[in-house]
C-alpha positions as CSV (number, residue, x, y, z in Angstrom):
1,X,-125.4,-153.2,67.6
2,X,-125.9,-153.9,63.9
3,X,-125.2,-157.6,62.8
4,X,-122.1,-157.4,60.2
5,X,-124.2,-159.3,57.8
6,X,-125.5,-156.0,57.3
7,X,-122.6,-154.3,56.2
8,X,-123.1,-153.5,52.8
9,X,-119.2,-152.5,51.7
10,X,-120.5,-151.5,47.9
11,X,-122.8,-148.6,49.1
12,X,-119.8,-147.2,51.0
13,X,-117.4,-148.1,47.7
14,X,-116.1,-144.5,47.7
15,X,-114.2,-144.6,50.8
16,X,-114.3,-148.2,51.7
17,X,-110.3,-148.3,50.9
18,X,-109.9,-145.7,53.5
19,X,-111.3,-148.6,55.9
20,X,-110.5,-151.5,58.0
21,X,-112.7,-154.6,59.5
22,X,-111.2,-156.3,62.8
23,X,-112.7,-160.0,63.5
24,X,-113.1,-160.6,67.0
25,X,-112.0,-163.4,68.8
26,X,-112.9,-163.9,72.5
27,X,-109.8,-164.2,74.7
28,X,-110.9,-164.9,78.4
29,X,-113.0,-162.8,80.8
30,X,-113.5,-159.0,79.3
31,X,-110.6,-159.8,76.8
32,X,-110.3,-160.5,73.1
33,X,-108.0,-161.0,70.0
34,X,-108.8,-159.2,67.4
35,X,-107.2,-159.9,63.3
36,X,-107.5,-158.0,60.3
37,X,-110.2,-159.5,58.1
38,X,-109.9,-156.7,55.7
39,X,-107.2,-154.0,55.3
40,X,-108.3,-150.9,52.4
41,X,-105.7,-149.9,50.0
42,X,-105.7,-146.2,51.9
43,X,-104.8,-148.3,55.1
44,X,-102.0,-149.9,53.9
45,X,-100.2,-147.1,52.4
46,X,-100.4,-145.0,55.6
47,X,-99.4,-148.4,57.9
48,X,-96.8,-149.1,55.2
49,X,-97.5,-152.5,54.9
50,X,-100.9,-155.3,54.5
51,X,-102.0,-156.9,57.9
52,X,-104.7,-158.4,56.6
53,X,-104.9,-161.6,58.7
54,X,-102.4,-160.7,61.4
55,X,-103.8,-160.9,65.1
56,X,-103.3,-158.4,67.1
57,X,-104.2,-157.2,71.0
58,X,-105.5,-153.8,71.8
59,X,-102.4,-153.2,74.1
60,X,-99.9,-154.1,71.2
61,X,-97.2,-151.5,70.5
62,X,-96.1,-154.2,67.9
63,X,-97.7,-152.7,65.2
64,X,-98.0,-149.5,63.1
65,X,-101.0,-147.3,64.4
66,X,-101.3,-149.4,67.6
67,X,-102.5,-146.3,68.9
68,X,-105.8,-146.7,66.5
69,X,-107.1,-149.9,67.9
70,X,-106.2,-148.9,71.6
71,X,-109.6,-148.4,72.7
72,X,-111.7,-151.7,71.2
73,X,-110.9,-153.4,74.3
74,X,-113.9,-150.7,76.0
75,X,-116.2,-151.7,72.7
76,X,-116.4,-155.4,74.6
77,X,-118.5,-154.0,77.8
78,X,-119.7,-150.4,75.9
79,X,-120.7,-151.1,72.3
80,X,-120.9,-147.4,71.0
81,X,-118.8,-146.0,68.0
82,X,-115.5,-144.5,68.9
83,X,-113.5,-141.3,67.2
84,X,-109.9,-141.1,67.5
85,X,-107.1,-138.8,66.2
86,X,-103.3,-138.7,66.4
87,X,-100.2,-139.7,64.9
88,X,-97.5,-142.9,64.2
89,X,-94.7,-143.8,63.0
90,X,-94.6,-146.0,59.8
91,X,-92.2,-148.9,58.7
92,X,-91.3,-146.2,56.0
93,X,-90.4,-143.8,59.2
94,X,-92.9,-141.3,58.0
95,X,-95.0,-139.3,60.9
96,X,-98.3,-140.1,60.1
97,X,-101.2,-138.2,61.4
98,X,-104.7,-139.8,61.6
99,X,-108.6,-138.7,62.1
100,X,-110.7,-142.1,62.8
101,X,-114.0,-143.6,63.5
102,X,-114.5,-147.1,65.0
103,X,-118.0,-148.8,64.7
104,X,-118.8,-152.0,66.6
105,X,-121.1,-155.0,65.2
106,X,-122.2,-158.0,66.7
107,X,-125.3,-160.3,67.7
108,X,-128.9,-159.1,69.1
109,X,-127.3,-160.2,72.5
110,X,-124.5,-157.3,72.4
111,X,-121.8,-159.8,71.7
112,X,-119.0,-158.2,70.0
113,X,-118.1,-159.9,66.6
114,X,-116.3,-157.3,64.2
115,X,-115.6,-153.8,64.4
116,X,-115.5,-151.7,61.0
117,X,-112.8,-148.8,61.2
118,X,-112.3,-145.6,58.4
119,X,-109.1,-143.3,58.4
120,X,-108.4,-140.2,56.9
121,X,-104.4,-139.8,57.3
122,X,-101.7,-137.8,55.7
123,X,-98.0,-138.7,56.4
124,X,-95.0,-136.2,56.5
């Protein structure tokens, strides 16, 4: 896994508001918490509001696009980028259908430490 110290948001400028990073936060055997330690522009307008800094678990249904992060729990034990595609419900009540990639980082010894997410969306 790549270290996110090597994350380089500017050469990605261009769709880097279409993306969001999770922190991770270990949470007991095989778990974690995970927050919003960035939220792109793109993001929030298709969640309908900012949850930069809010902690959430991948079995939440207490957020927008819970459905999104559903799967980092597997990133703990199987490191490997993830695609995803379906649809939510806003806090604007607008179905919104979703295309997205999630990319783990962490340390040379496979510990997870952030994971790096991009959405394409459109809402109806």
């Amino acid at each position: 896994m790549p270290e996110i110290a090597w994350l380089n948001a500017s050469a990605i400028d261009d769709i880097w508001m279409h993306c969001f990073k999770l922190k991770v936060e270990p949470s007991g055997i095989d778990k974690a918490l995970y927050y919003y330690d960035y939220m792109g522009s793109e993001i929030v307008q298709a969640y309908g509001k900012n949850l930069t800094g809010q902690t959430i678990h991948a079995a939440s249904k207490a957020f927008p696009g819970a459905r999104i992060v559903s799967k980092v729990d597997s990133l703990l034990t199987n490191p490997v980028p993830l695609n995803e595609e379906g649809s939510f419900v806003n806090t604007q009540s607008k179905v919104v259908k979703f295309r997205s990639c999630i990319v783990p980082f962490g340390t040379e010894e496979n510990k997870l430490t952030h994971i790096i997410g991009g959405v394409s969306w459109k809402a109806f």
